[in-house]
N, C-alpha and C positions, 0 to 999 in steps of 0.2 A: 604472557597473556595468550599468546597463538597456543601455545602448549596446553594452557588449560583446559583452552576452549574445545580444543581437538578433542578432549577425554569425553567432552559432554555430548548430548544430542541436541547440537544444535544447526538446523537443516540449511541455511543458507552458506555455513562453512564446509569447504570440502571434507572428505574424512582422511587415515590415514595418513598424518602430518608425518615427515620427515625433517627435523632441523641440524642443519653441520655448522655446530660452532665453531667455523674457520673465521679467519678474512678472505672473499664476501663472504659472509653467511646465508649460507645455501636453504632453502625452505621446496619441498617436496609433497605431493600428495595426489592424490587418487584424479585420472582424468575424469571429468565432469563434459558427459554428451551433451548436445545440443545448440543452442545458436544465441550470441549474445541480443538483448530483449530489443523488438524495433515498435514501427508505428503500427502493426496491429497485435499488440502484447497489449492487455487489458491491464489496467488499476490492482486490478486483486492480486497477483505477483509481489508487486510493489508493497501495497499495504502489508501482506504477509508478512515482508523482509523488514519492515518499518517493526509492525509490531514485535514480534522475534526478536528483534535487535532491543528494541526498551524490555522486554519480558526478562534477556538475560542480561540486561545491563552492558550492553557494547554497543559501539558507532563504531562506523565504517567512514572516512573521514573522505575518501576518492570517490563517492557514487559516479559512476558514471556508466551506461551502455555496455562499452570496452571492458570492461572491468568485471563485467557478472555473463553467464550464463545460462540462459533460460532453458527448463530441461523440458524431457516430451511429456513431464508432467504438469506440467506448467508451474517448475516452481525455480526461483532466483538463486543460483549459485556465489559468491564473489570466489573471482579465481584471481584476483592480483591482492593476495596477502602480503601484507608486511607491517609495516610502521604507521599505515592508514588505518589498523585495528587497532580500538582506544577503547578504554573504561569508559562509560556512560558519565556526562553529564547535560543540562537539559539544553545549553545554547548548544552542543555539538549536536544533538539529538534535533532540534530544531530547525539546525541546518543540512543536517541529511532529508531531514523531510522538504524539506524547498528542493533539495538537489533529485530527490525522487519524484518530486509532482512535475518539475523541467524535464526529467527524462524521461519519463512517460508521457506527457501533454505534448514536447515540443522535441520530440526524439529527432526528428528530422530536418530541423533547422540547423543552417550549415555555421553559425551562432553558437551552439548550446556549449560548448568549451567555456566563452567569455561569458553566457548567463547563466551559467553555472558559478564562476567566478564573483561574477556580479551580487548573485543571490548571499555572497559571505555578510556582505554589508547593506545589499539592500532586501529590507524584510518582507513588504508587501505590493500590493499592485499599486501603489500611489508611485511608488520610486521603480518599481518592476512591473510594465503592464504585464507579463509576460507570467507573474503569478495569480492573476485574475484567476479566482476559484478554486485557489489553496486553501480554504477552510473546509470546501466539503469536502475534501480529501484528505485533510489533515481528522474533522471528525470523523472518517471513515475507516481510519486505521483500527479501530475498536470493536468494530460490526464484523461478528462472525456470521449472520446472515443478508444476504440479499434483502429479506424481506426487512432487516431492521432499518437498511439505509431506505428501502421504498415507500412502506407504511405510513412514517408519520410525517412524509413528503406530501402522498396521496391523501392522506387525510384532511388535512390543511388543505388542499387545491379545495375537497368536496365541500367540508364548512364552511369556507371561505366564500364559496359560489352559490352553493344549493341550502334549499332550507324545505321543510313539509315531508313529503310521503318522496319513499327512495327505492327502487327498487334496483336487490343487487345480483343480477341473473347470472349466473355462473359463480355461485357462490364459494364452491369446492370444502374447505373446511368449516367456514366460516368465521375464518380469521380477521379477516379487515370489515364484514359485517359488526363484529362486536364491538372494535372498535369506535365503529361510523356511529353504532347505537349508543353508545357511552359518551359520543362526544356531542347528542342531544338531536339527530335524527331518528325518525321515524321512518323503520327500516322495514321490509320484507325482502328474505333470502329465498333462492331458488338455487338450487342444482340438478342438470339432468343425468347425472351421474350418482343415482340412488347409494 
């Protein structure tokens, strides 16, 4: 599987695999700069590695911190290859997604070994408080824009509150104007930005 995967482009794998099929078997490849992911490392890293990982059908079974290296690009390496790289299927894929929202949410809780552990068998926040608001993170793996995880968050606040004549001063494209109008406001747009 590691051999495969090395051939392909796939960004959160190191490149230039080396394997020696001794006793140990030795696995080698390209150092990967930068600083393993801490508590000001954003969501978007993560989601990236998350998506990636279902796009080509592989889980990473060790998520953890220690284990990945966040580059100056900002993007997730995992450097502890081994028997932790599996074929894709959806409970293993489900639970790297819990073990990425705990590493990211609660990177700095001296904890997150045993809720990471915990997370194998407990699914949600009723048995895990600690995954409180792993849905919108888990819908967010999918959202190649910002603006798709904000829009129809924003939108719902406005409908939800506002009702009549709306006005949206700093309108810039008129993105979230056409929205707001399609979702049955009476809208005037303005930008000072001709």
């Amino acid at each position: 599987l590691i051999s495969q995967s090395s051939k392909s482009s796939i960004s959160f794998i190191p490149k230039n695999f080396t394997i020696v099929q001794i006793e140990p078997t030795i696995i080698s490849y390209d150092w990967i700069q930068g600083k393993p992911p801490d508590h000001e490392t954003s969501a978007r890293p993560w989601l990236e590695l998350l998506k990636e990982c279902k796009e080509k059908q592989l889980v990473y079974w060790d998520l953890k911190p220690l284990n990945l290296i966040l580059s100056h690009e900002n993007k997730l390496t995992i450097i502890d290859i081994g028997r932790d790289l599996k074929p894709y299927n959806e409970d293993d894929w489900e639970s790297m997604v819990r073990k990425a929202y705990l590493c990211w949410k609660h990177w700095d809780k001296p904890n997150l070994r045993e809720l990471l552990t915990r997370s194998l068998s407990e699914h949600d926040s009723s048995s895990l408080k600690e995954l409180e608001g792993i849905e919108s993170f888990r819908r967010a793996i999918g959202i190649q824009d910002k603006s798709d995880l904000h829009d129809p968050w924003f939108v719902d606040i406005v409908t939800s509150n506002y009702s009549g004549k709306t006005l949206d001063w700093g309108c810039g494209s008129g993105r979230l104007t056409k929205q707001l109008a399609d979702a049955g406001l009476e809208i005037d747009a303005f930008d000072p930005n001709q």
